[in-house]
Residue, then its C-alpha position, 0 to 999 in steps of 0.5 A: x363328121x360335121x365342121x365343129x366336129x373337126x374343128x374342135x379336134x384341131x384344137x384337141x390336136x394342138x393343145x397336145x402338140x409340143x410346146x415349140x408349137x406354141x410357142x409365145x412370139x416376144x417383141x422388141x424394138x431391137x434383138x441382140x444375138x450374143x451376149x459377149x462383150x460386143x453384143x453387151x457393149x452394144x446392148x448398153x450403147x443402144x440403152x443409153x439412147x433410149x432405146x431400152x426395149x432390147x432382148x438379147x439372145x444367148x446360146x450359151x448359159x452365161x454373159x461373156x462369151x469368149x471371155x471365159x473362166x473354168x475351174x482347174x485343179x482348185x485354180x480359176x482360169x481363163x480358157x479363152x482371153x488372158x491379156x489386157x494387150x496395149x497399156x502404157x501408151x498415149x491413149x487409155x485403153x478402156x479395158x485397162x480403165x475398167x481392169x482397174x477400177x475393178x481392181x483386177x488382179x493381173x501381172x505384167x508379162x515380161x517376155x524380155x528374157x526369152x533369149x536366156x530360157x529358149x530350149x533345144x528340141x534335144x535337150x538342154x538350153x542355147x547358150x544365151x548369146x547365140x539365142x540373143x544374136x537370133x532374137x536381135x536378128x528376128x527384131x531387125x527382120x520386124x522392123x523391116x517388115x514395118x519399114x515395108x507395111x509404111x511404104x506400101x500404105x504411103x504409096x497405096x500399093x497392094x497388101x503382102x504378107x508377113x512372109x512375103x516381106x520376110x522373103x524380100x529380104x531373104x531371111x525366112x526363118x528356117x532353123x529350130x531356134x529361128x522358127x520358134x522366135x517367129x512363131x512367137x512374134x507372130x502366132x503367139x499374138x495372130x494365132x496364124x503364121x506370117x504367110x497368111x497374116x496381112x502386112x499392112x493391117x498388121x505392122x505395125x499394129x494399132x493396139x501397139x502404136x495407140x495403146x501403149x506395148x505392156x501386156x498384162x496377164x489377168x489372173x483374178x479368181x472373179x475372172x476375166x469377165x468381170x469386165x463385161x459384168x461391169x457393163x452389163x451392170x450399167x444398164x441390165x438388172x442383178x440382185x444382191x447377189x450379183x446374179x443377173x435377173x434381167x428379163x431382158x437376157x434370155x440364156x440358153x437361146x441358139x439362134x438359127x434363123x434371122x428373118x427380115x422384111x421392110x417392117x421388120x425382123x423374125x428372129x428364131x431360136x431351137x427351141x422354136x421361141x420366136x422374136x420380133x423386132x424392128x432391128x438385129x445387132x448380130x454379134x456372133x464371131x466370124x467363125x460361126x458366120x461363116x457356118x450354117x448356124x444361123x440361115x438368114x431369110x432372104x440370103x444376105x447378099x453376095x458382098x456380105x457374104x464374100x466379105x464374112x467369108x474372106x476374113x478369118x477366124x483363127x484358134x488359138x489353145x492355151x494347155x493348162x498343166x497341173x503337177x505335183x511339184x515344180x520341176x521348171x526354173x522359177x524367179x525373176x526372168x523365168x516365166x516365159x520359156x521357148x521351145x524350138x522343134x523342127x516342126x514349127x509351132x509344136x508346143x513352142x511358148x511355155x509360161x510358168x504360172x507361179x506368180x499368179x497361183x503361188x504353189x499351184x505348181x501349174x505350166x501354161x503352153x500356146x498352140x494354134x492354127x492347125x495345131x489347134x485343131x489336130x489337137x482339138x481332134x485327139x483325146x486329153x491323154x494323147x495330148x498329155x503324152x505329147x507335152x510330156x515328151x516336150x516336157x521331158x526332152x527340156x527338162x529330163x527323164x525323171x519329172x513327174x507325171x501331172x495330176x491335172x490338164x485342160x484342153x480347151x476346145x473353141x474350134x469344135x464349139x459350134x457357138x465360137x468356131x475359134x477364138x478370134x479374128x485375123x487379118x488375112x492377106x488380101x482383105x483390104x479396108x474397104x473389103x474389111x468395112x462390108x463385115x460390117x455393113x449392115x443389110x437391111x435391118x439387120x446390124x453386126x458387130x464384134x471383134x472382127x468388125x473393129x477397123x483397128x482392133x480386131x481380136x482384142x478385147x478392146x475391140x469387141x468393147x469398142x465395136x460394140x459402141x460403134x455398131x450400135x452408133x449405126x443403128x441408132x441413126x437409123x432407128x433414132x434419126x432416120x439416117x439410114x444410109x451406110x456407105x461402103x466401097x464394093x470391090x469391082x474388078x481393079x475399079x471400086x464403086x461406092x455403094x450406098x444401103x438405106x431402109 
């Protein structure tokens, strides 16, 4: 066989080999992995700068990631966040900002009748001054706990749990009622219980202090997401029907490897497309960091790594029940209801959603953590047959069977792995800063990377300005250096990375 010969039937045999074979290198001054708020938010940040030649890669089939809208018995709902947390304050929050200027349909959560609709696990309601004394008390043990967060930063002493300070003044919630109020000052918001929560990066809480203490449930039939669609809008291209047609935004595009050399970044998706860049801004949630989905060519180094992994990624389930009629107490006072089980944070915070979807004759319970994703495991049936029996023991026998449940499943998507982060005990500031350091060329971001506002959506927003800030002083101004704190032993060193 003569050299031509073979030749020509390499090139016969490539001509039929898969297309992930051939498929086209892109190249981009900057790649952004993920498409949720964070990954937009820095996406705009970096246009702003000039910096316009961007790809950003998204596994999933739309903008918003965790952010997200289903539909459910004729309704839209949110499965993912619900809440504009921290309004009112002495600081705007830009959620807020863009919530209104959006015109968004949202509801004031008013939790204050808690005390008048908390119910025994064996029927029936607490009187409501014997629930009040257990409120009033779980809000002195608060404020202790703040008083003790104050004086640990004060003097620089060494972080502690929300259970440890619970436990220094001897009053851990052991009773059903007691429980079920510590669950809700506390898991109902970190989506973790006391005992792994940080006290110092927690109490109090910089969404609270700075923004202001309303909460506002969004319930908008355009959805939640409207507000990352309102940043997409400022930089990324939409026809009249408001569809997003931007070249730029490449859906349905898993990333599993980031590849980095001095020149540069490889980026490859599964279906075996291949980007180049100058520059990654990672923006995938902690959780799927801390997985294999994306293998990052050389490895990243010990400190990042210890860092990702130290940090947690919590799961937090909001249950969407549909009925064929009410059966639940309504008007004013009544939209949130407690349930109080021996086993602590079993279906425990209930909303009735007759304010948002009039007529929808629809119930919302919370769980989280290890409920989350016992739940995750088991069919929808097992899990509608627990929440009637919940149902059931509060309300009596004769309620009816619900014509609709949605289960979400954040915990088993391999693109989320839960629904945000939490601050964990033993994470300090210094630690927490090397999530987001960057490593080489390649930049992260995302809620858990925002110093103050990890798990809202104000932080995503805001962490996304920030990091995409770091990088355009590399890549703009050539200040590169980005200086952490390395923890070494009980001495801390500082640790500076440049390109």
């Amino acid at each position: 066989m003569t050299f031509t010969t073979m030749l020509m039937m390499v090139v016969f045999v490539l001509l039929l080999a898969p297309s992930t074979l051939l498929a086209t290198d892109v190249t981009a001054s900057v790649i952004v992995v993920g498409a949720g708020m964070s990954g937009i938010s820095a996406a705009k940040t970096l246009s702003d700068a000039g910096i316009k030649d961007i790809v950003i890669l998204e596994a999933t089939d739309r903008i918003g990631g965790r952010i997200r809208e289903q539909e459910f018995g004729g309704l839209n709902v949110e499965i993912g966040a619900n809440w504009v947390e921290g309004v009112n304050g002495n600081e705007l929050n830009p959620i807020w900002d863009m919530a209104n200027k959006l015109k968004l349909k949202v509801f004031f959560s008013d939790y204050d009748n808690l005390y008048a609709n908390t119910y025994k696990q064996a029927g029936g309601k607490y009187e409501s001054s014997f629930a009040q004394s257990a409120f009033d008390k779980a809000d002195d043990l608060e404020k202790f706990g703040e008083s003790v967060s104050n004086k640990l930063t004060a003097t620089r002493q060494e972080d502690i749990s929300i259970l440890v300070s619970q436990r220094l003044k001897n009053q851990v919630p052991t009773t059903p009622i007691d429980m079920a109020i510590d669950y809700y000052k506390y898991d109902y918001e970190f989506a973790e219980p006391p005992r792994v929560t940080s006290l110092i990066n927690t109490q109090p809480l910089s969404t609270f202090a700075n923004f202001g203490e309303d909460l506002y449930f969004v319930a908008d039939p355009r959805g939640y997401s409207s507000v990352v669609y309102h940043v997409a809008r400022q930089f990324l291209t939409f026809d009249k029907s408001g569809k997003l047609t931007d070249p730029r935004v490449k859906f349905n595009k898993a990333v599993t490897e980031i590849k980095q050399s001095p020149s540069g970044v490889i980026v490859k998706t599964e279906d075996g497309t291949v980007y180049r860049a100058k520059y990654v801004m990672v923006s995938v949630s902690v959780g799927v960091l801390q997985t294999k989905l994306i293998d990052f060519v050389p490895d990243l180094p010990p400190w990042k790594i210890l860092a990702v992994y130290q940090f947690d990624m919590a799961v937090y389930t909001k249950i969407f029940i549909k009925f064929p009629h009410k059966f639940w107490p309504t008007g004013n006072g009544t939209e949130f209801f407690l349930y109080a089980h021996d086993k602590r944070g079993y279906y425990t915070i209930w909303q009735q959603l007759e304010a948002q979807y009039p007529g929808a004759n629809a119930l919302l319970v919370t769980v989280t953590d290890d409920e989350s994703r016992r739940i995750e495991q088991q069919s929808d049936e097992e899990t509608k047959a627990e929440v009637m029996e919940v149902l059931r023991e509060m309300f009596g026998k004769n309620i009816p069977e619900p014509t609709d449940i949605l289960v979400p499943k954040w915990w088993s998507n391999r693109f989320f792995k839960g629904t945000f982060s939490n601050w964990p005990i033993g994470v300090t500031r210094f630690e927490y800063d090397q999530i987001r350091a960057p490593v080489g060329r390649i930049y992260f971001t995302g809620e858990h990377t925002s110093e103050h506002y990890n798990g809202y959506v104000h932080g995503a927003y805001l962490a996304g300005i920030d990091s995409a800030k770091i990088l355009i002083r590399c890549a703009k101004y050539r200040q590169c250096r980005f200086v952490h704190v390395c923890v070494d032993g009980k001495r801390l060193r500082s640790v500076e990375f440049s390109e």
